[in-house]
PDB file as gemmi writes it, atoms N, CA and C in Angstrom:
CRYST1    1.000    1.000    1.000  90.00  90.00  90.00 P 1                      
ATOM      1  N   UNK A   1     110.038 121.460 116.585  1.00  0.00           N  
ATOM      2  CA  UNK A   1     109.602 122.772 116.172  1.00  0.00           C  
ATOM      3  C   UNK A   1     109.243 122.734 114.683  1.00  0.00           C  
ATOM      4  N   UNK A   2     108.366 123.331 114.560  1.00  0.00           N  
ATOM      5  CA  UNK A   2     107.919 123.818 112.861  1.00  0.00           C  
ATOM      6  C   UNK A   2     108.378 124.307 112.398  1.00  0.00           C  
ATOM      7  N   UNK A   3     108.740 124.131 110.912  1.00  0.00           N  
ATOM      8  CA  UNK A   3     109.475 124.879 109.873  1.00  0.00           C  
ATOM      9  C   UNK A   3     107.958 125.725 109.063  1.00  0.00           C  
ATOM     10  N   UNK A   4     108.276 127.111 109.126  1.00  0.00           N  
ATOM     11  CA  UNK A   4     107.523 128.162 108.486  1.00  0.00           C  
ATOM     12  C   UNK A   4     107.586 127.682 107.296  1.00  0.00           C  
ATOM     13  N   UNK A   5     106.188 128.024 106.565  1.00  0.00           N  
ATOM     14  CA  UNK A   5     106.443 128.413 104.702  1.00  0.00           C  
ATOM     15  C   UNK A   5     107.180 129.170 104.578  1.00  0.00           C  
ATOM     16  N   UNK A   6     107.427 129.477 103.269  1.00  0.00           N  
ATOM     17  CA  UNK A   6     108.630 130.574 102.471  1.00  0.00           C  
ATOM     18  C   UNK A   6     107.308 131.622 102.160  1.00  0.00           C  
ATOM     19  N   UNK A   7     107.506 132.793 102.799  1.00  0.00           N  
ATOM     20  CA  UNK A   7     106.329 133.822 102.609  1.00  0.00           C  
ATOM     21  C   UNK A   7     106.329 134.035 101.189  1.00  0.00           C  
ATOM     22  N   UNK A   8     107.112 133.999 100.449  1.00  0.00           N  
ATOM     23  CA  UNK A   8     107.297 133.797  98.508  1.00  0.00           C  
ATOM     24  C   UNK A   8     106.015 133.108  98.065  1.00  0.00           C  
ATOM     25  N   UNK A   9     106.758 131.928  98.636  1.00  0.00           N  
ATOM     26  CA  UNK A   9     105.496 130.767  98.681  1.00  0.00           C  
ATOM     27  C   UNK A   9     104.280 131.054  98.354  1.00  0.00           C  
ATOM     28  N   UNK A  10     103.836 131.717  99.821  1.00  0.00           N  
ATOM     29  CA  UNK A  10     102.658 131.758 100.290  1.00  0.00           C  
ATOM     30  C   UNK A  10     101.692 132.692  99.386  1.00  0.00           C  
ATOM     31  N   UNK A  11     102.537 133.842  99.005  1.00  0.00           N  
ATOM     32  CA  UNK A  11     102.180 134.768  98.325  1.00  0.00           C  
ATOM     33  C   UNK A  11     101.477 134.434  96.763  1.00  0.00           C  
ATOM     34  N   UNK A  12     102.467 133.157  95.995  1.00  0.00           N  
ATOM     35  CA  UNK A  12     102.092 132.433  95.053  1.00  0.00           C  
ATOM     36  C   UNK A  12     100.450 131.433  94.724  1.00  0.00           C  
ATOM     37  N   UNK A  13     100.339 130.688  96.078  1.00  0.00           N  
ATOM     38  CA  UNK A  13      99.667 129.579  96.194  1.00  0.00           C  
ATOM     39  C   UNK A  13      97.971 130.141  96.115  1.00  0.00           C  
ATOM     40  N   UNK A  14      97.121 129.702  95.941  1.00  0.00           N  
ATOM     41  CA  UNK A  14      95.524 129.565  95.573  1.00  0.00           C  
ATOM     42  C   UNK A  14      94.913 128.381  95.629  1.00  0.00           C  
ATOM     43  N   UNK A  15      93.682 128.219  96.407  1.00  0.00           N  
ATOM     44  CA  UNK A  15      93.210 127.279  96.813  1.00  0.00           C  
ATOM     45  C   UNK A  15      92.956 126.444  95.228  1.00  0.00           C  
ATOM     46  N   UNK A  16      93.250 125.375  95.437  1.00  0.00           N  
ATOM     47  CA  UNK A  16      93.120 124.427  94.071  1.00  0.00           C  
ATOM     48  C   UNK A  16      91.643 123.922  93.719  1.00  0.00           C  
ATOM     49  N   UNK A  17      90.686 123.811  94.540  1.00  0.00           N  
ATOM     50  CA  UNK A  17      89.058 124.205  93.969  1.00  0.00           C  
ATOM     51  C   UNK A  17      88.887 125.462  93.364  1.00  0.00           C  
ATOM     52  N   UNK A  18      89.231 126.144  93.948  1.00  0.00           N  
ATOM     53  CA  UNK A  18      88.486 127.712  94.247  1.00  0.00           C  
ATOM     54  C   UNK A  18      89.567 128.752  93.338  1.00  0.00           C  
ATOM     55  N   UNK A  19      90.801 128.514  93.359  1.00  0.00           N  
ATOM     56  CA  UNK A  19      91.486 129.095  92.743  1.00  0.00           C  
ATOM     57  C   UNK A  19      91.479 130.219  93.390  1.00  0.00           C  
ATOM     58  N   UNK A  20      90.885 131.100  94.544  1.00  0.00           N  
ATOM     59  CA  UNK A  20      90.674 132.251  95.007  1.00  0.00           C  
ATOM     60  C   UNK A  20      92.270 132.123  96.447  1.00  0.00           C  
ATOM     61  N   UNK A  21      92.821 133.033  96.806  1.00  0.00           N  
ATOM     62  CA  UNK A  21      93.998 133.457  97.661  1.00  0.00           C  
ATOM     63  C   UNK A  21      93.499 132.788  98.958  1.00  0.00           C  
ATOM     64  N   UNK A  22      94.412 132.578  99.681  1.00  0.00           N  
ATOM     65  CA  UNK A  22      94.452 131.486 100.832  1.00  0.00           C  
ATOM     66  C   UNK A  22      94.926 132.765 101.961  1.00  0.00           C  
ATOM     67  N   UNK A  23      94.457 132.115 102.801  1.00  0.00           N  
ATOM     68  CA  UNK A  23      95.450 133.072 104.334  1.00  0.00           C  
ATOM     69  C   UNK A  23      95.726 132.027 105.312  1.00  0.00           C  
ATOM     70  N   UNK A  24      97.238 132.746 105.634  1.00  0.00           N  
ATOM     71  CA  UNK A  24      97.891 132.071 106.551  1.00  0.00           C  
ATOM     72  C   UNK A  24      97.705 131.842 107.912  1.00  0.00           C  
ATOM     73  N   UNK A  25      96.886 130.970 108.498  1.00  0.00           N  
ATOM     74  CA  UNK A  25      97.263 130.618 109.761  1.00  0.00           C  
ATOM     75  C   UNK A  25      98.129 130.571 111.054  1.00  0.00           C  
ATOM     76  N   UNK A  26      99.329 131.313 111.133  1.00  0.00           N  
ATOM     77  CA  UNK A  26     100.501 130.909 111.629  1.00  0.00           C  
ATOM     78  C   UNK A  26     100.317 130.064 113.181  1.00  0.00           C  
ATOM     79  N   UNK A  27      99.037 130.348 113.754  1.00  0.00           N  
ATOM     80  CA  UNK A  27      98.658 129.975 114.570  1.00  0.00           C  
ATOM     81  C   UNK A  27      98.943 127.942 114.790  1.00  0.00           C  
ATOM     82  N   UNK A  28      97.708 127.788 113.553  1.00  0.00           N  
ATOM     83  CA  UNK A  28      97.338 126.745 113.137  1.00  0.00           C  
ATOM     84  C   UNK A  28      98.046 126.048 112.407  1.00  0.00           C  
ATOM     85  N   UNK A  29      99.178 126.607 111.981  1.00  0.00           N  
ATOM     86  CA  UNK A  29     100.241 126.384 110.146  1.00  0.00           C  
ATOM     87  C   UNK A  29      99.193 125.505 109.348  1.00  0.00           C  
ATOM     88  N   UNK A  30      98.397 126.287 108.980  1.00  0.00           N  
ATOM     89  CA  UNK A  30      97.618 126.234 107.986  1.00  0.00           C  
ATOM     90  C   UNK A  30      97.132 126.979 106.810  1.00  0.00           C  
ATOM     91  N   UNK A  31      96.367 126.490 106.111  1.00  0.00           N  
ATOM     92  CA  UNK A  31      96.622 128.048 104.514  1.00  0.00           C  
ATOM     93  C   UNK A  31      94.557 127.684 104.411  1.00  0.00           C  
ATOM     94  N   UNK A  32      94.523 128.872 104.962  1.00  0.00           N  
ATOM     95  CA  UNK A  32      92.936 128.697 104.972  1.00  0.00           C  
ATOM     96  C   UNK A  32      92.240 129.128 103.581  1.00  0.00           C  
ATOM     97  N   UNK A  33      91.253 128.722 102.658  1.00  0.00           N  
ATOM     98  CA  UNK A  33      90.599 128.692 101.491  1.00  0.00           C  
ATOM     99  C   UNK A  33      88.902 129.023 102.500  1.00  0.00           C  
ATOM    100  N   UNK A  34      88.429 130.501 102.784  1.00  0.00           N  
ATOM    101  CA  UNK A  34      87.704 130.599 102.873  1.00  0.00           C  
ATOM    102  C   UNK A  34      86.560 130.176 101.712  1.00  0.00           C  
ATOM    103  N   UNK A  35      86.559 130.903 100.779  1.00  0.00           N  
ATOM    104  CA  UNK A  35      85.888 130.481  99.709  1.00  0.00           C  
ATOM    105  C   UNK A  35      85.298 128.752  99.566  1.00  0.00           C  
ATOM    106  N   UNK A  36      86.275 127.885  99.886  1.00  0.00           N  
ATOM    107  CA  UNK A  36      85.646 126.449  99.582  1.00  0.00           C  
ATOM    108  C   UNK A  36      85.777 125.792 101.076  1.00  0.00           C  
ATOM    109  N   UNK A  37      85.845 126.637 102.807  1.00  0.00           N  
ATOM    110  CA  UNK A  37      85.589 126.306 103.654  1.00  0.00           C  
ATOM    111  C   UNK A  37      86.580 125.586 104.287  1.00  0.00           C  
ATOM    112  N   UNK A  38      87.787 125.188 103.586  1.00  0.00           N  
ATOM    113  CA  UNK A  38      88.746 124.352 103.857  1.00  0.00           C  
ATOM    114  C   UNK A  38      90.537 124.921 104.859  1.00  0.00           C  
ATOM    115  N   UNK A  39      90.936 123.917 105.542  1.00  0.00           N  
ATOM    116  CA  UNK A  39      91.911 124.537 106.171  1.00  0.00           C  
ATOM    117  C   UNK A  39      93.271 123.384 105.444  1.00  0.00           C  
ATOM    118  N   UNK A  40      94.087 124.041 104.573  1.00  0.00           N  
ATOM    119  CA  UNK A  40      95.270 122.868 104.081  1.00  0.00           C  
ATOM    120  C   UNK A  40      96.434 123.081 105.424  1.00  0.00           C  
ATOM    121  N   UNK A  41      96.961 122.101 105.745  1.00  0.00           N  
ATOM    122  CA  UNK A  41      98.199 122.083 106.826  1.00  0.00           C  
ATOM    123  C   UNK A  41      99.301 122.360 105.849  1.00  0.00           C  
ATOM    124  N   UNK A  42     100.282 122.607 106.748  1.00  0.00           N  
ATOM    125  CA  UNK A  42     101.432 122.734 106.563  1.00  0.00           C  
ATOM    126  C   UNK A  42     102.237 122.166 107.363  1.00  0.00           C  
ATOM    127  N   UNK A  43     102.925 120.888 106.675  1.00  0.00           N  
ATOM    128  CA  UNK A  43     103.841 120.050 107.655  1.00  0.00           C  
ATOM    129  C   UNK A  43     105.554 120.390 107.048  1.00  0.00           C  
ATOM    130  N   UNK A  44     106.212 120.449 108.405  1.00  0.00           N  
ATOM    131  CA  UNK A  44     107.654 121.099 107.537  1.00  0.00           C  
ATOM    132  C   UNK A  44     107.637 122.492 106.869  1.00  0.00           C  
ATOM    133  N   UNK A  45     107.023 122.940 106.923  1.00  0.00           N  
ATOM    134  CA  UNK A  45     107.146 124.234 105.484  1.00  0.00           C  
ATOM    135  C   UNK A  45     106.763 124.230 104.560  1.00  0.00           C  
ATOM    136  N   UNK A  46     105.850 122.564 104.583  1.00  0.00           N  
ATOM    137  CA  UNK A  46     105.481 122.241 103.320  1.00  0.00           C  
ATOM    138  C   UNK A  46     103.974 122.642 103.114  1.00  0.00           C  
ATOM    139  N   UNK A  47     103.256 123.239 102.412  1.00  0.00           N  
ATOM    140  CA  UNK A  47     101.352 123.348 102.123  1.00  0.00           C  
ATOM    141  C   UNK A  47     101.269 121.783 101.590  1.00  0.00           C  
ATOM    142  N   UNK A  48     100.401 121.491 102.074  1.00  0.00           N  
ATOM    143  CA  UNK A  48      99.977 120.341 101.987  1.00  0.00           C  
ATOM    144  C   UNK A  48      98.470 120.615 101.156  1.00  0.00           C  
ATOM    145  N   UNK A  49      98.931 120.628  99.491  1.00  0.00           N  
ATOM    146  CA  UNK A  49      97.417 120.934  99.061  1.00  0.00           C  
ATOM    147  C   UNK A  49      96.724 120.274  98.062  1.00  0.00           C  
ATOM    148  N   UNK A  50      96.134 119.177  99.337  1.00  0.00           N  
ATOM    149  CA  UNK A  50      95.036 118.232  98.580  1.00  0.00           C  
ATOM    150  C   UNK A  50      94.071 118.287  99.352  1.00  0.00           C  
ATOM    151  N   UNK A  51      92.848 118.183  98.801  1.00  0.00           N  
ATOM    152  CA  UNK A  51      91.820 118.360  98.947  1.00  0.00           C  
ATOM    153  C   UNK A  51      90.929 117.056 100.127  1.00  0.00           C  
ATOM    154  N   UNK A  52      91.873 115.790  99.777  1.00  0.00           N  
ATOM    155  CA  UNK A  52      91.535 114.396 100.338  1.00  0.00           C  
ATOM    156  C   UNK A  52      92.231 114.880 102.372  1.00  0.00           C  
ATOM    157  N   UNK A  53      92.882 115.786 102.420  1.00  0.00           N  
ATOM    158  CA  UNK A  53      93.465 116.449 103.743  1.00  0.00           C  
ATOM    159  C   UNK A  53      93.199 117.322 104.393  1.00  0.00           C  
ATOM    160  N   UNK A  54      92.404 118.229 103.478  1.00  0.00           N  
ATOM    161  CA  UNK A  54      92.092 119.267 103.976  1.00  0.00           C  
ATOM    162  C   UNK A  54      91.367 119.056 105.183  1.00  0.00           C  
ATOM    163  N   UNK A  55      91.213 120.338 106.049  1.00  0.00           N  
ATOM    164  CA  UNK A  55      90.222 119.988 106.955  1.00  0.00           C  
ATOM    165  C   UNK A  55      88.670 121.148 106.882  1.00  0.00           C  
ATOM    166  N   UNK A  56      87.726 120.677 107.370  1.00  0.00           N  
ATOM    167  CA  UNK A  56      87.016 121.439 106.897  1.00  0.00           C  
ATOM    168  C   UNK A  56      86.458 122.455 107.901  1.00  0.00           C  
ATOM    169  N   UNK A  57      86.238 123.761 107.702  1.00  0.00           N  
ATOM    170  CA  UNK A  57      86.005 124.553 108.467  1.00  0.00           C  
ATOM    171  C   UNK A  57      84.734 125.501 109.090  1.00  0.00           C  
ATOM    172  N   UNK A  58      84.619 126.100 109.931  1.00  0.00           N  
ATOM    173  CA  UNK A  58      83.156 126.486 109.882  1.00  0.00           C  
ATOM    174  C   UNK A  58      82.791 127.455 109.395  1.00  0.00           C  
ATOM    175  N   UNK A  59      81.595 128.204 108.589  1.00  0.00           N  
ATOM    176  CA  UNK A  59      81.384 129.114 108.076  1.00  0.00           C  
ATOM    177  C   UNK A  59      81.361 130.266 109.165  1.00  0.00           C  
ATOM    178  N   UNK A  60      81.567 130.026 110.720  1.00  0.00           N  
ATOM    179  CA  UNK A  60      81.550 131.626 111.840  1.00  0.00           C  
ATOM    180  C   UNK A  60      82.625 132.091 111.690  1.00  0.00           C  
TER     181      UNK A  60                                                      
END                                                                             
């Protein structure tokens, strides 16, 4: 089973290109960066936020 982010966390974090607010996935446990198209995971509870991981997403 997956360990959730700390909604604290989440509330803190900004995409590290874009610097613009991320949304949470809970679906996906992912922290989506519309702005630069990208989806960061979250393994453990952890945001995983590098750019070399991200995955990339579609503009629909």
């Amino acid at each position: 089973m997956a360990r959730e982010a700390s909604p604290k966390l989440l509330e803190i974090l900004v995409c590290p290109l874009t610097k613009m607010p991320l949304h949470y996935d809970r679906e996906r446990q992912e922290l989506v960066s519309r702005a630069a198209r990208l989806a960061y995971p979250i393994r453990d509870g952890i945001p995983i936020m590098l750019t070399d991981v991200a995955r990339e997403i579609d503009g629909n």
